[in-house]
C-alpha positions in Angstrom: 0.0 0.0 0.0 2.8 2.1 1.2 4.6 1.5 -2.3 1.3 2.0 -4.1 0.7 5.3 -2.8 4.0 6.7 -3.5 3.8 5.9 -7.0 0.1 6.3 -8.0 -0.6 9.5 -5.6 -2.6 11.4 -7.8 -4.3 8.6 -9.0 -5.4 7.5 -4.7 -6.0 11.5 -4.5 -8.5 12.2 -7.1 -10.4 8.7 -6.2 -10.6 9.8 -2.8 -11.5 13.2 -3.5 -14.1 11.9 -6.3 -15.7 9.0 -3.6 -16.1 12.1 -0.5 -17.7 14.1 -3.0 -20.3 11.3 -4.1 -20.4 11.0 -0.1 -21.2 14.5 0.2 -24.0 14.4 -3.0 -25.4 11.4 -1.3 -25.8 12.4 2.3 -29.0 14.7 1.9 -30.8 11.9 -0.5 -30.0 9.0 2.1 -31.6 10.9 5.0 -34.3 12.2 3.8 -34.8 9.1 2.6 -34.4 7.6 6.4 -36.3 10.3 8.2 -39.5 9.7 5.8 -39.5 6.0 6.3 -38.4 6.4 10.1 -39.6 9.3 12.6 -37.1 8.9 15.2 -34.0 9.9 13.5 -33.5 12.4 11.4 -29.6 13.0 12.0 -26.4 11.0 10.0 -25.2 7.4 11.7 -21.6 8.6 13.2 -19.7 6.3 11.1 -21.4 8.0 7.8 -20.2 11.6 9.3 -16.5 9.8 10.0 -16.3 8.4 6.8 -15.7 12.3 6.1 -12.4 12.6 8.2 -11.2 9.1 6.3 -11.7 10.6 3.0 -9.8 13.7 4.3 -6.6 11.4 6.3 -6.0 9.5 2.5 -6.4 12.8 0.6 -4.0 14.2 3.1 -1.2 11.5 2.4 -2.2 12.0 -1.7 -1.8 15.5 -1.5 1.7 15.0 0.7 3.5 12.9 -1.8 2.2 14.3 -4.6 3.4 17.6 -3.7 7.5 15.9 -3.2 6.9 14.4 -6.8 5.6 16.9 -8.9 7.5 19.5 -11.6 5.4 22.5 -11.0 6.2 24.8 -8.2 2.8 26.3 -8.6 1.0 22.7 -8.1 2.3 22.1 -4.3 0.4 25.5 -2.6 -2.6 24.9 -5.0 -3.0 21.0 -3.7 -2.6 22.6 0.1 -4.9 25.3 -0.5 -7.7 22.6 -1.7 -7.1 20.3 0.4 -7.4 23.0 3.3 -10.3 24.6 1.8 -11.8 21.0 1.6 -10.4 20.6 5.7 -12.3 23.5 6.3 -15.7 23.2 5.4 -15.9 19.8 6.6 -15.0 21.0 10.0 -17.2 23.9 10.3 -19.9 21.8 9.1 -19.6 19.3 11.4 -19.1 21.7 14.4 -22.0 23.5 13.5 -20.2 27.5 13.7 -21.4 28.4 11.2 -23.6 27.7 7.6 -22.1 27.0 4.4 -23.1 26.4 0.9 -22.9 22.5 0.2 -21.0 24.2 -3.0 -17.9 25.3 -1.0 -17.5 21.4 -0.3 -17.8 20.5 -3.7 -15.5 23.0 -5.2 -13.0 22.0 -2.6 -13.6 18.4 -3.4 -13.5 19.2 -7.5 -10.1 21.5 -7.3 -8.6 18.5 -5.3 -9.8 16.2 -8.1 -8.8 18.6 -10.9 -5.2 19.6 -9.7 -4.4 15.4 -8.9 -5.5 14.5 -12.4 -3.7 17.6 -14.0 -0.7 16.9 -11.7 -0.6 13.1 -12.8 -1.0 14.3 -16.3 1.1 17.4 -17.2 3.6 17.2 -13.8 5.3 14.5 -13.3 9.0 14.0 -12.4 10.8 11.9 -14.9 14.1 12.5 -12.9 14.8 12.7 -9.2 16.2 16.2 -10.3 13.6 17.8 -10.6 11.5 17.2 -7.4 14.8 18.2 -5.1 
């Protein structure tokens, strides 16, 4: 695994990214569904709501090595600033501070997906050279 994600960390990072942000689509659908078919609870199961802070420990590790391998200098603050931006709303959602746009999350969640598939793309290291 260890091996896997050093190589293919772009790859793990936008599949991540891509399955929290079907998480994310899905959560209002599945529990709406549940509170119309059940009256006594209308709130998220904890392990759905902790499947969030997985989604955001793998991304983290994707967006660390991907930022050592890649050629751009410009790719390793964008990949932080999503992933951060992505950190964030999840955070203030879940604590409840404060109201946000579902649409923050997704763009978060789409920039993280967009700058790993660009950066596996257009920015790879073909020497150790050019990481250092």
């Amino acid at each position: 695994m260890i091996a896997t994600l050093k190589q293919k960390s772009d790859l793990i990072g936008a599949i991540a990214s891509f399955t929290c942000m079907i998480h994310c689509i899905a959560t209002p659908f599945l529990f709406i569904a549940s509170a119309c078919s059940k009256s006594c609870c209308a709130s998220a199961p904890t392990w759905w709501i902790w499947l969030d802070f997985i989604f955001l420990f793998i991304s983290f590790f994707a967006v660390y090595r991907s930022t050592q391998t890649t050629s751009k200098s410009w790719m390793k603050p964008a990949l932080w600033t999503a992933w951060a931006g992505l950190l964030t709303t999840i955070l203030i959602e879940q604590s409840g501070w404060l109201y946000f746009s579902e649409y923050f999350k997704y763009t978060a969640a789409f920039s993280l997906i967009g700058l790993h598939l660009y950066n596996l793309k257009y920015c790879q290291c073909k020497s150790d050279k050019c990481c250092s």
